[in-house]
Structures are given as structure tokens and as C-alpha cells.
C-alpha positions in Angstrom: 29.6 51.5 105.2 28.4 48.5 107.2 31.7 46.9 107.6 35.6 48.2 107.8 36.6 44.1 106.4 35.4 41.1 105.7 35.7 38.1 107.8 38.4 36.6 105.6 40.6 39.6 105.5 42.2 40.3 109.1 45.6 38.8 110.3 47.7 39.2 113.2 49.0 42.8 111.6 45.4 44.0 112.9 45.6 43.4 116.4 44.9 46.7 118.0 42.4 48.0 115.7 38.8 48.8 115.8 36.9 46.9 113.0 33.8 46.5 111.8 32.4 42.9 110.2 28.9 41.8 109.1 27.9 38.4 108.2 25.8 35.3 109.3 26.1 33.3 112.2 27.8 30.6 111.6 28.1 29.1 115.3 27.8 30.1 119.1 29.3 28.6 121.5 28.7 29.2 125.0 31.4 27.8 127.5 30.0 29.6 130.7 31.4 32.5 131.1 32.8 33.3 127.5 30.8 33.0 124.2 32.0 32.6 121.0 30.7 33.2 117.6 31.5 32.2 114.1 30.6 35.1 111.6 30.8 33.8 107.9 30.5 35.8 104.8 31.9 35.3 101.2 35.3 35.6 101.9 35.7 33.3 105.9 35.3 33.1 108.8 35.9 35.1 111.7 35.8 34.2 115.2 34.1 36.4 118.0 34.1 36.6 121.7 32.8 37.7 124.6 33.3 37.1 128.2 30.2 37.6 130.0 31.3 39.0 133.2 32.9 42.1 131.8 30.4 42.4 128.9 27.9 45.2 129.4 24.3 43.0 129.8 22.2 44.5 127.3 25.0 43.4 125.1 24.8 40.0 126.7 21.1 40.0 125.9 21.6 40.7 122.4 24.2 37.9 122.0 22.0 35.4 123.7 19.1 35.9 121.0 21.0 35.5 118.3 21.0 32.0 116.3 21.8 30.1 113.1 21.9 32.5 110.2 21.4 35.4 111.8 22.7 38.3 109.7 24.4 40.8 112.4 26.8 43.9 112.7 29.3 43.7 114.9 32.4 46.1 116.1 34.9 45.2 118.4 38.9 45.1 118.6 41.0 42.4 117.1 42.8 40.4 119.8 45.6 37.9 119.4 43.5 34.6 119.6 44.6 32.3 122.5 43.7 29.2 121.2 44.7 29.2 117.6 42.9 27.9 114.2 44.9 26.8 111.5 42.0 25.2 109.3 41.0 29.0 108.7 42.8 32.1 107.3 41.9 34.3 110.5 43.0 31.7 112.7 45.6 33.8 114.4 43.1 36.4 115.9 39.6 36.8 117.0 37.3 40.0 117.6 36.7 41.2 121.3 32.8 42.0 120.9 31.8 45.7 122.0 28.8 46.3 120.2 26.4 44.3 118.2 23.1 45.0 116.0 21.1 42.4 114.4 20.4 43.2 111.3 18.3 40.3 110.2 16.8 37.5 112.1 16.7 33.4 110.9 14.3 31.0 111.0 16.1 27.6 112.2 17.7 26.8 108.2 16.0 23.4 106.9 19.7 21.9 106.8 23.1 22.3 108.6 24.9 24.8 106.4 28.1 23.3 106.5 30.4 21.9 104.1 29.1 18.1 104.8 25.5 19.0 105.0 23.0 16.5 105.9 20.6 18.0 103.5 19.8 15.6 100.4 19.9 17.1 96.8 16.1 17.9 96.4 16.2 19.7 99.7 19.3 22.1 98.8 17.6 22.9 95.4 14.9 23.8 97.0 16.8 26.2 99.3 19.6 26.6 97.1 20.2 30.6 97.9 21.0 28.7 101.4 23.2 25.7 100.0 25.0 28.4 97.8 26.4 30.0 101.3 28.2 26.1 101.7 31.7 26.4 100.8 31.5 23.3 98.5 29.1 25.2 95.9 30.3 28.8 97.1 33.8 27.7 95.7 32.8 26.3 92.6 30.6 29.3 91.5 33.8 31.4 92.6 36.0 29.4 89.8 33.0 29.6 87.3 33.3 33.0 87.9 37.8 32.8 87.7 37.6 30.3 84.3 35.5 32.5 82.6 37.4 36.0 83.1 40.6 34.0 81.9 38.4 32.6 79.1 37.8 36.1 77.9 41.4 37.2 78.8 42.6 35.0 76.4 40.2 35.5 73.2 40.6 39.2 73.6 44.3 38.8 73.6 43.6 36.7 70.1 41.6 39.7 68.6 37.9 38.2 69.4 35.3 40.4 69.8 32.5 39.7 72.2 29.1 40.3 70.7 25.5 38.9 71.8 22.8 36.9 69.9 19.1 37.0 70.3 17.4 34.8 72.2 13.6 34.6 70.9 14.8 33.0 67.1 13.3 30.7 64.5 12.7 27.0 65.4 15.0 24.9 63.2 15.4 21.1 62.6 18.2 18.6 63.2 19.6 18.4 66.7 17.6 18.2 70.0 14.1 19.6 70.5 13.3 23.2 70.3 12.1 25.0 73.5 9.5 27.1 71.8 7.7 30.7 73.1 4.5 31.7 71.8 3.9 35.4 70.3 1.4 37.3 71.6 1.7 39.6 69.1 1.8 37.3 66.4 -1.2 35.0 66.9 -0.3 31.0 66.2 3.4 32.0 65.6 6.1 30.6 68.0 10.2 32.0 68.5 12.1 29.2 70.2 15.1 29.4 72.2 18.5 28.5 70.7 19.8 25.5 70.8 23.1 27.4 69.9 23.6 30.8 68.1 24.9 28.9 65.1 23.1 30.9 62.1 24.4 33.9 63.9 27.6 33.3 64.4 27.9 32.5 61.0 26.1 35.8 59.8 28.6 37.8 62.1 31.2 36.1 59.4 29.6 37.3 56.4 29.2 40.5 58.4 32.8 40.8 58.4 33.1 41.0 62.6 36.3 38.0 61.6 36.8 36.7 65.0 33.7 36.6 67.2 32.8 35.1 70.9 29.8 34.5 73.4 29.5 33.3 76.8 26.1 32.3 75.8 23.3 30.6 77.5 21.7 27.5 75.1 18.3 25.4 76.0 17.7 21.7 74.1 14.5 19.5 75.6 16.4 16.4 76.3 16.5 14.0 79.0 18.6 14.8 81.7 21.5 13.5 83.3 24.8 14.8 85.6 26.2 16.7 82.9 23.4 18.0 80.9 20.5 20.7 81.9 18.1 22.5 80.0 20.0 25.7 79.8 23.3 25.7 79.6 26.2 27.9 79.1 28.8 27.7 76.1 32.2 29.1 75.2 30.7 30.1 71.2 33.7 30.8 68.9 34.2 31.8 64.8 36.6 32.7 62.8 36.9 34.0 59.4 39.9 32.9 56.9 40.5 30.0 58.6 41.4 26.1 58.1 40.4 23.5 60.4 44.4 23.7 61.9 44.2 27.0 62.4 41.0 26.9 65.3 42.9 23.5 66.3 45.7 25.8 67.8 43.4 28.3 68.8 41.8 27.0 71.2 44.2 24.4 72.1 46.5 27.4 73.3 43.2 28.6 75.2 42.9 24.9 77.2 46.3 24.9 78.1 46.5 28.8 78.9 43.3 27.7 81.3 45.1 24.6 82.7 48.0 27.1 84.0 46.1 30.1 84.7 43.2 28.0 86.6 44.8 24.7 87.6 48.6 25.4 87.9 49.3 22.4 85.5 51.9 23.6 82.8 50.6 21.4 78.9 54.0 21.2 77.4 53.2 19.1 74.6 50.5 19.1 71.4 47.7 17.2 71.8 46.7 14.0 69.8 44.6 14.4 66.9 42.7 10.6 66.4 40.3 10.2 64.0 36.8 9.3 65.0 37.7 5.6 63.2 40.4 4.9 65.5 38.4 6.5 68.6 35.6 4.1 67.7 37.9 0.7 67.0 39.8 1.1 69.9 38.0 2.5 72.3 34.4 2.3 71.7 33.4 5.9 71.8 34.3 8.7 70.3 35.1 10.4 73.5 37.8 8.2 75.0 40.0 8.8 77.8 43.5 7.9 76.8 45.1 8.1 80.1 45.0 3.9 80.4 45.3 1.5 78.2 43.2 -1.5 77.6 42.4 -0.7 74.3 39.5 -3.0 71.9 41.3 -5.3 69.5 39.0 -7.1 67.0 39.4 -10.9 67.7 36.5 -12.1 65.3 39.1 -13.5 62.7 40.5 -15.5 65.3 37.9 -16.9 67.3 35.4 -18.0 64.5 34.7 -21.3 63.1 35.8 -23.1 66.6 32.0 -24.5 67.0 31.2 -22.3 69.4 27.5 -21.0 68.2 27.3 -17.5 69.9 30.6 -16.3 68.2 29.9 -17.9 64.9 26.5 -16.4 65.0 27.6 -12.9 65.8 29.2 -9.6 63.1 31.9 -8.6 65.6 33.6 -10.3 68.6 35.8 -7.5 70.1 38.2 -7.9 73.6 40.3 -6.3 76.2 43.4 -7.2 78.3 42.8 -6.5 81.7 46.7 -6.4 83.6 46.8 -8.6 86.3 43.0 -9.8 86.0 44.6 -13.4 86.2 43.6 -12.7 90.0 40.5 -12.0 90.1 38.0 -14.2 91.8 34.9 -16.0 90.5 32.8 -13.8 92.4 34.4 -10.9 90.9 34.4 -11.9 87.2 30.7 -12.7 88.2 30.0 -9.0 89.0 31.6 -7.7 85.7 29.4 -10.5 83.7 26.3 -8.8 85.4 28.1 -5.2 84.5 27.9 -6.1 81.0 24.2 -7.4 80.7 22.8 -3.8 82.1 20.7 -2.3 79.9 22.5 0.7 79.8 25.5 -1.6 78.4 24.0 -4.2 76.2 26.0 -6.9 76.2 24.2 -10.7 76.5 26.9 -12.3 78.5 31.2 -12.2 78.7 33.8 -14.7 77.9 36.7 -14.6 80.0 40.5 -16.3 79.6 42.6 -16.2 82.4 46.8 -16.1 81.1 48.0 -18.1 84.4 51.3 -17.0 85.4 53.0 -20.8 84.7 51.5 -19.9 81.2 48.5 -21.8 80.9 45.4 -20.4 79.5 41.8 -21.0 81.7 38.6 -19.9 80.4 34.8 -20.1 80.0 34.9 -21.8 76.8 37.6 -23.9 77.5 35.6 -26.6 75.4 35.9 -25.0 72.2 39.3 -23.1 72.7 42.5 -25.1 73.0 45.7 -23.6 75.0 47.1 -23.0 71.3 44.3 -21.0 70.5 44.5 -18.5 73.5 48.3 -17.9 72.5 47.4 -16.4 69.4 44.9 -14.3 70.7 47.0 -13.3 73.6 49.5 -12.3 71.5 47.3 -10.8 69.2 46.1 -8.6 72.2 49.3 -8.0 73.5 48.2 -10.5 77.0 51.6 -11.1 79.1 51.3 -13.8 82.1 49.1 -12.9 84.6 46.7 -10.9 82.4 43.0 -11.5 81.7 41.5 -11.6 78.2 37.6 -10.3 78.5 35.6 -10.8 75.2 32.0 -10.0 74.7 30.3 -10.5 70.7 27.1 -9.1 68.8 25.9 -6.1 66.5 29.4 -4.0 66.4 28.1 -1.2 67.1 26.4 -2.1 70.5 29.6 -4.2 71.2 31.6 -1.6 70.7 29.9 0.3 73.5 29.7 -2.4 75.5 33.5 -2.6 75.4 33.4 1.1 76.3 31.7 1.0 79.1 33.8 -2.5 80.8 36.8 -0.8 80.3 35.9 2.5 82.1 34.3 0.5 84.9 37.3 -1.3 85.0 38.9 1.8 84.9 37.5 3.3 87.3 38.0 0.3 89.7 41.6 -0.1 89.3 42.3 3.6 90.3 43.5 4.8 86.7 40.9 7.6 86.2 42.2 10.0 88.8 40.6 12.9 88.5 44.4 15.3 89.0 45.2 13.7 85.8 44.5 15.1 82.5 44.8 13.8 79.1 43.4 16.0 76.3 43.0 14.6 72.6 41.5 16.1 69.4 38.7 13.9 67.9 38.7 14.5 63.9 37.4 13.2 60.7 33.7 12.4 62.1 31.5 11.3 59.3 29.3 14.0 58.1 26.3 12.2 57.9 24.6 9.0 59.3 21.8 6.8 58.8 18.7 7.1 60.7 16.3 3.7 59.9 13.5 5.2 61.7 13.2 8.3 59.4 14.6 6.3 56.7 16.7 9.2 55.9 20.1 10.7 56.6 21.4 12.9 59.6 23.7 15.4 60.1 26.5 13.8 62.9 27.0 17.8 63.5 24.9 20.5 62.1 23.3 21.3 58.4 26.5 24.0 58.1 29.5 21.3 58.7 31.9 21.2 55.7 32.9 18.2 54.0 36.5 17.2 53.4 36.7 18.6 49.6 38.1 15.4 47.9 35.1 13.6 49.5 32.3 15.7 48.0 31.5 13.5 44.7 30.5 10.7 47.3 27.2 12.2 48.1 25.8 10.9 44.7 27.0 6.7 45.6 28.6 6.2 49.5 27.1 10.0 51.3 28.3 7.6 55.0 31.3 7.7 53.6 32.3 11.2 53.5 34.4 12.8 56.4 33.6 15.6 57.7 35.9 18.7 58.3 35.0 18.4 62.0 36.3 18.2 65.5 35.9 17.5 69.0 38.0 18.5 72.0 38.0 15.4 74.1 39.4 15.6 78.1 39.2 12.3 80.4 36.4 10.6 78.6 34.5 13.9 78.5 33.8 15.9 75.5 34.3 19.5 76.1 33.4 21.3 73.2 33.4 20.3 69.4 33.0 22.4 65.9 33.6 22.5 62.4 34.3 24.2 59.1 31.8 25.7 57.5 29.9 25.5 54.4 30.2 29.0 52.5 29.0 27.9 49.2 26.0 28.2 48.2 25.8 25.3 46.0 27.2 23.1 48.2 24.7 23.9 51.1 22.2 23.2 48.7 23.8 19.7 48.1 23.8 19.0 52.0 20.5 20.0 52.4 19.1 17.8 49.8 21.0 14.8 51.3 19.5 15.8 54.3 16.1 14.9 53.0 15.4 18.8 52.9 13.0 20.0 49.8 14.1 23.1 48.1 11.2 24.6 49.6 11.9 23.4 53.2 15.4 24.6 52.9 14.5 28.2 52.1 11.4 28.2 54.8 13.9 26.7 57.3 17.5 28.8 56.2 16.5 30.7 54.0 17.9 34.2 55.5 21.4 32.1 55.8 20.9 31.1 52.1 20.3 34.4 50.8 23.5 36.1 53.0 25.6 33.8 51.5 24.2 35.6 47.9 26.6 38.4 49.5 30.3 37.4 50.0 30.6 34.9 52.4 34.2 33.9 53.9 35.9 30.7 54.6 35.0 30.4 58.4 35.0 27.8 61.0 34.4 27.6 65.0 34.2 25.8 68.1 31.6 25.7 70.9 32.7 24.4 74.4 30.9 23.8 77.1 31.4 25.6 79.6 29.7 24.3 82.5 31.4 21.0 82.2 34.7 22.6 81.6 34.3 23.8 85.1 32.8 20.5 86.3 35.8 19.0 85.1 38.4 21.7 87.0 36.3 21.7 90.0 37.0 17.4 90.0 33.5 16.6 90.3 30.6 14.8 87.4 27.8 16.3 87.9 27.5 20.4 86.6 25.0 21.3 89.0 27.5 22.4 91.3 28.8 24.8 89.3 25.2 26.2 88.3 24.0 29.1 90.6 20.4 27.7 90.2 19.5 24.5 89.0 17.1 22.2 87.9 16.5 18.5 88.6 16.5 15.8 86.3 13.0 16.5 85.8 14.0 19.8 84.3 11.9 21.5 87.4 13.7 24.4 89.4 12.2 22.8 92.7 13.3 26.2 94.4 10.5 28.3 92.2 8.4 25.5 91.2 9.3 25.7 87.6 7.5 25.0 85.0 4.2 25.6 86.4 0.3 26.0 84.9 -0.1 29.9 83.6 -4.1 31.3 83.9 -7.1 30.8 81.3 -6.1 34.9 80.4 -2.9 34.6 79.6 -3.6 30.7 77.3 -6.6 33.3 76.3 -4.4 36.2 75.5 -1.8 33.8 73.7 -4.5 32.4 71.7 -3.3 28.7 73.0 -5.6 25.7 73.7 -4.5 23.4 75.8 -5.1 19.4 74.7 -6.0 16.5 77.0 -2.8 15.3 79.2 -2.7 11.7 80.7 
């Protein structure tokens, strides 16, 4: 073998012996007369040394050519270390060099591979088999690697049986866009990739498999951001015979089991179970973090009919209580009243009341508001002295977000997001469908598949937005982690949710038809989850983004910068796939 340990392993209950190590070079220093090296693999460091005057000088010669990244074999006894290292695990000793072979040389790397790098983002993609030997990303791939073996520790414990779904499928609607792959063999026909192995993993039901699971890579064409890429990796769960309760405690059992066997952070209680409703009225979202407060309250009731034309004009006037905002400066209120008109936040402008500790009310519409006014809002909302009441008005919807997105910057700000805190919830009772006015037509909030609660079924022929759907969400510090459903395994009642999908009989069977026709066959009561798993590690690795936690990458141009990916094939192969390609501007 090359090596007798790696250069994380020895301790002071090796001095004596002869080792082996190979690694890269992480450092040499040269203090004239001794030299010392820093060999890093996987596992540490370990420190070397020579001292040139007693150091045969072909040896000498060999050390001296050796730089950055150089891959070498080295053997040598381990020596108590005189000047000690307590930042490392090898700290204690060091190895007294008496042989050395380079086993690979290094060009000079394009960035300083250590842990605070001064290589931007684009520049580590692009190297990124070099930015994966950085602690930083070698860690997080290490608990990637740690969450998932627990994952599957825990579903086979529960009876689940791992089994994998194709890739190449059919192209369905609903959801994101397909990824699609043209078939050679098939001329004009396309697979595309799967956006999620839903159809299968409710086939494995009817196939009787009962309790099935997939670490599974999934591909949507969508705009990018910190927590999404192309491909993607979810935690894909269903279960036969079940109600929605029973998953609920499923895989509630598998967060918390996760928590203690990753994290060390014992869940001792159940988690909330909020209804999308109260998600939205309170918190804007339907992914809220509950570790603050500062929830919405609805103050159009009370703030109508004063004169004042932009609230009397407006649906909804919504408002939150900041705790101890009273303080905050004119410049400061000035930056959140910018906050709000971002596009990304929508708001036109924010009123503000400042509850004075001597318990007098100050705001920007002191001219249609009178001190009596401001006490029944304040109480309304819960205000004590000292607080500050931030309002903004509009379309509800859009308000509502706006709302949202104040109180997490606020959030934020004030310190109450930490990210060693946790607070995970159960978002339930989504509606199954909602309006689309571009398509004029109804969408699924879920999936085609989602069951609807039973007692709401006879509301597809007058209110169809009314109907709840027998759906949930796992929800951690603002951050949806995974979300599912019940299934549909009737028939007829597919039928009925395709039609209010706007599908044709003849589009449903073109589009589901082989899912139609099992269900001719016996189909269960089943239900599952899908979480996902790269921002389940995101989120136990304390960082936003999931690229971290991604061996390779891709930017928010969806190009792997590293391979140069996509890229232009040759005339043969669009030839051979019998593709023309169209004018591009």
C-alpha cells in the first residue's frame, strides 16, 4: 500500500514508529536550517520536518522542488512535536522525514486552497475538484454523505424498501418545465427527465412494494437561485394503507431521529400542524418561521373611512409590531420604506406609528389618525410602549408578501433568525387547486394525484378554490423541506381532477393513461412525502445556498462552468437525431 495512516490518524501513542503518509502539500516552510511541510489529505493534516544539516542531500534536493499541491509519499518516524498545534488533531507530533517520492507534480493552483480562499465563486466552480479539497466544502460533502446513511438507517428500520426509477420517462404537464432527451431510435419522439418519480412511486403502490424510498436525483428548467439547481436530489417516500397522520409521524420521527443523530439536538415535543390559512394570514407565506413573533394582524376594519385615500382605496391593509422600534431613527425607518418598494417585495410605500414610551402615538399620517385611533389599533395588535406599528396596504395577496418579507428582514436584523435554532412546523390543508388568469384555467397547488379532503369533493361542481387538499408541507426556519400528499386511488375521482384541470378525456389518457389504466387493477390507499435533500443539508450545515453541499455544481445560469455545460453538439449527431436547429437571437 502507499500509506501505513492517514494524516488525520496519528497521536502521541505513535511516537516511535515508522509510518508511511501520502497526500498534497499543503505548506513549506523553510526556517534555514529546518523545513517544514504540511501534508493534507481527507482526513488532516500532518506536519513534517526536516533539518537540513543532517538530512542526506539528495533528499534535500527533493524537498526543495516540491510546491503547492504537490501529491508525495513520504516515510519517516513520528517525533514528539516541540512546538505544539492545538488547532489540528495531530498537533502533538510531527514526522521526522527519511525518505520522500513525488508522486505527482502541481502547477501553481489558480486559488489559495485554504479554508478562506481568495478565489470568487465562478473561479472555484471552475476548479471545483480543487475547491472540494477546502475544508469548508470537503465537510459539507462529508455530512451529505453522514445525513443520508442515517436517512436510510432510519426508513429501513420502518420497513422501506429502496428501489430505483427510470430516468428517460414521458414528458407530463403541470409543474415546472420538462428537461427533454431526444430518441435516436425513435425519430421526432423525446423522454424527458423527471421532475420527480411521482407516477412510479405510485405504481410501486399498486405493485404492492407498501413502503418504498429513493435517494433520487430530479431536473425542473427553472430560474435559479441559492437553494434551487437543475438537478437535484430528493428524499422520495410512499406508503400503502395510510392516512395523512400516519406519514405525519413518519417522517416527523425521521427529522427528529436526524436532528439527534446529525446535529446532537434532542426534539422532545410534536410539531405544529397550521393550516396553510393561518400560515398565509399571519405570516404571509406558507413557509413561515415561527421562531419570532411579529405576526400580520388585518387592520383594514380599523383604519378605513379616516379620509386617508391610499387606505380607503386599497382591499387589504395589513401590519406588524416591531418590539422596541419606538427607537428607531428617521434614517432607519427610511431604509425599511425603500425595503418595501423593491420589486422583489412590492409594496408602494409604509406607514409607520411610533407607541412613545410616555404613551403617546407618532406617525406618518398623524393628519388623518388621532392618538385614539392608534390605541385601538395598538391594542388590536397587541403594541406595548415603546413598540412600532408598520402598516403597508394594496392587493392582499401582494401585501401579504410584502408583510413577509419586512418581517424577516427585520428578522434578520434584530438577531432572531439564528441559524442554531430550529423550529419545525407542519403546513396542512393547502387548497387543491388555484386560479391561473393567464391560462384562464385551474392549477394543481401540488400535483394531478393530490387527494381532496372527502367532505369537500361536491365543491368541484360550484367553489373548486375552495376545496382543501389532503396535503402537507414540512416547514423548518422559513424553509420548506419537503412536502406530499394523499393520493387519489380512484379512478373516478382522478377523472374528476383531471377534468377541473382543464384536461380532455383524451389528453388525460395520452398524458396518464398507463397510471389510469393500473388503477383498473386494485389500487391501495397510499400517500408520501418528498424532501429535499440538498437543502436539508444546507440547512444542517448553517449555510443558504445548496451549492456547498453539491459535489459539482452549476451556476445560476444552469452552466457547469467546470465542463462547459451545456454546449453546441456536431451537424452528425443534430443529423443523426433528426433535429433542426431554429434561428436564436
Amino acid at each position: 500500500m502507499y500509506r501505513t495512516h492517514n494524516c488525520g490518524e496519528l497521536r502521541k501513542e505513535h511516537i516511535g514508529q515508522k509510518v508511511t503518509l501520502c497526500g498534497w502539500v499543503q505548506l513549506k516552510r523553510d526556517k534555514g536550517g529546518m523545513i517544514w511541510i504540511d501534508l493534507r489529505d481527507r482526513y488532516g493534516i500532518t506536519q513534517l520536518a526536516a533539518e537540513q544539516t543532517t538530512t542526506a542531500p539528495e533528499l534535500v534536493k527533493k524537498i526543495d522542488k516540491i510546491g503547492r499541491e504537490f501529491v508525495i509519499q513520504v516515510e519517516g518516524e513520528v517525533i514528539e512535536r516541540y512546538s505544539k498545534n492545538d488547532k489540528i488533531s495531530t498537533g502533538d507530533i510531527e514526522i521526522k522525514i527519511e525518505n520522500l517520492k513525488i508522486l505527482s507534480e502541481s502547477e501553481i493552483p489558480p486559488f489559495t486552497i485554504i479554508d478562506n480562499t481568495d478565489g470568487g465563486d465562478e473561479l472555484r466552480m471552475k476548479y471545483r475538484y480543487l475547491d472540494i479539497r477546502r475544508n469548508p466544502v470537503k465537510n459539507a460533502l462529508l455530512l451529505r454523505h453522514s445525513i443520508a446513511q442515517e436517512i436510510r438507517k432510519y426508513l429501513d428500520a420502518q420497513n422501506f424498501v429502496e428501489i430505483e426509477t427510470p430516468v428517460l420517462i414521458k414528458s407530463t404537464p403541470e409543474g415546472a418545465r420538462d428537461f427533454v432527451v431526444p430518441s435516436r431510435m425513435n425519430p421526432g419522439e423525446f423522454y424527458a427527465l423527471p421532475q420527480s418519480p411521482q407516477t412510479f412511486k405510485q405504481l410501486l403502490m399498486i405493485a404492492g412494494m407498501d413502503r418504498y424510498f429513493q435517494i433520487v436525483k430530479c431536473f425542473r428548467d427553472e430560474d435559479l437561485r441559492a437553494d434551487r439547481q437543475p438537478e437535484f436530489t430528493q428524499i422520495d417516500c410512499e406508503m400503502s394503507f395510510v392516512e395523512q397522520n400516519d406519514i405525519l409521524e413518519i417522517f416527523e420521527g425521521m427529522t427528529k431521529f436526524l436532528f439527534k443523530t446529525v446535529k446532537g439536538l434532542e426534539i422532545n415535543y410534536d410539531f405544529p400542524r397550521m393550516p396553510y390559512s393561518e400560515a398565509m394570514e399571519k405570516y404571509g407565506n406558507d413557509k413561515p418561521d415561527i421562531r419570532f413573533g411579529m405576526t400580520i394582524t388585518d387592520v383594514s376594519e380599523n383604519v378605513k373611512g379616516k379620509n386617508f385615500v391610499v387606505f380607503d382605496s386599497v382591499d387589504y391593509i395589513g401590519g406588524i409590531c416591531l418590539n422596541g422600534g419606538a427607537e428607531y431613527s428617521r434614517k432607519q425607518i427610511d431604509e425599511l420604506t425603500e425595503f418595501v418598494k423593491i420589486p422583489q417585495v412590492g409594496a408602494k410605500g409604509l406607514v409607520y406609528c411610533k407607541y412613545n414610551s410616555d404613551g403617546t402615538f407618532k406617525s406618518s399620517v398623524d393628519k388623518f389618525y388621532s392618538e385614539s385611533d392608534w390605541a385601538i389599533i395598538a391594542e388590536k395588535m397587541n403594541a406595548q410602549k415603546g413598540d412600532m406599528i408598520l402598516i403597508l396596504a394594496g392587493e392582499k395577496e401582494r401585501t401579504l408578501h410584502g408583510l413577509s418579507e419586512l418581517r424577516l428582514r427585520l428578522g434578520n436584523e434584530l438577531g432572531l433568525r439564528p441559524r442554531d435554532s430550529f423550529a419545525p412546523l407542519w403546513i396542512i390543508e393547502f387548497p387543491l387547486l388555484e386560479f391561473d388568469a393567464e391560462s384562464g384555467r385551474y392549477h394543481a397547488k401540488h400535483h394531478p394525484f393530490t387527494a381532496p379532503f372527502d367532505e369537500d369533493i361536491s365543491l368541484f361542481e360550484t367553489e373548486p378554490e375552495k376545496i382543501r387538499a389532503k396535503a402537507y408541507d414540512l416547514v423548518i426556519n422559513g424553509v420548506e423541506i419537503g412536502g406530499g400528499s394523499i393520493r387519489i386511488f380512484d379512478k373516478e375521482l382522478q377523472a374528476l381532477m383531471f377534468k377541473n384541470l382543464g384536461f380532455t378525456k383524451e389528453d388525460a389518457e395520452a398524458q396518464f393513461g398507463f397510471l389510469m389504466n393500473a388503477f383498473k387493477y386494485g389500487a391501495p390507499p397510499h400517500g408520501g412525502i418528498a424532501l429535499g435533500f440538498d437543502r436539508l443539508c444546507s440547512m444542517f450545515g448553517g449555510v443558504d445556498s445548496i451549492r456547498d453541499f453539491i459535489a459539482f455544481p452549476k451556476n445560476n445560469s444552469g452552466r457547469d462552468v467546470m465542463i462547459d455545460s451545456p454546449s453546441k453538439i456536431s451537424q452528425a449527431q443534430l443529423n443523426e437525431l433528426g433535429l433542426i436547429l431554429g434561428e436564436t437571437e
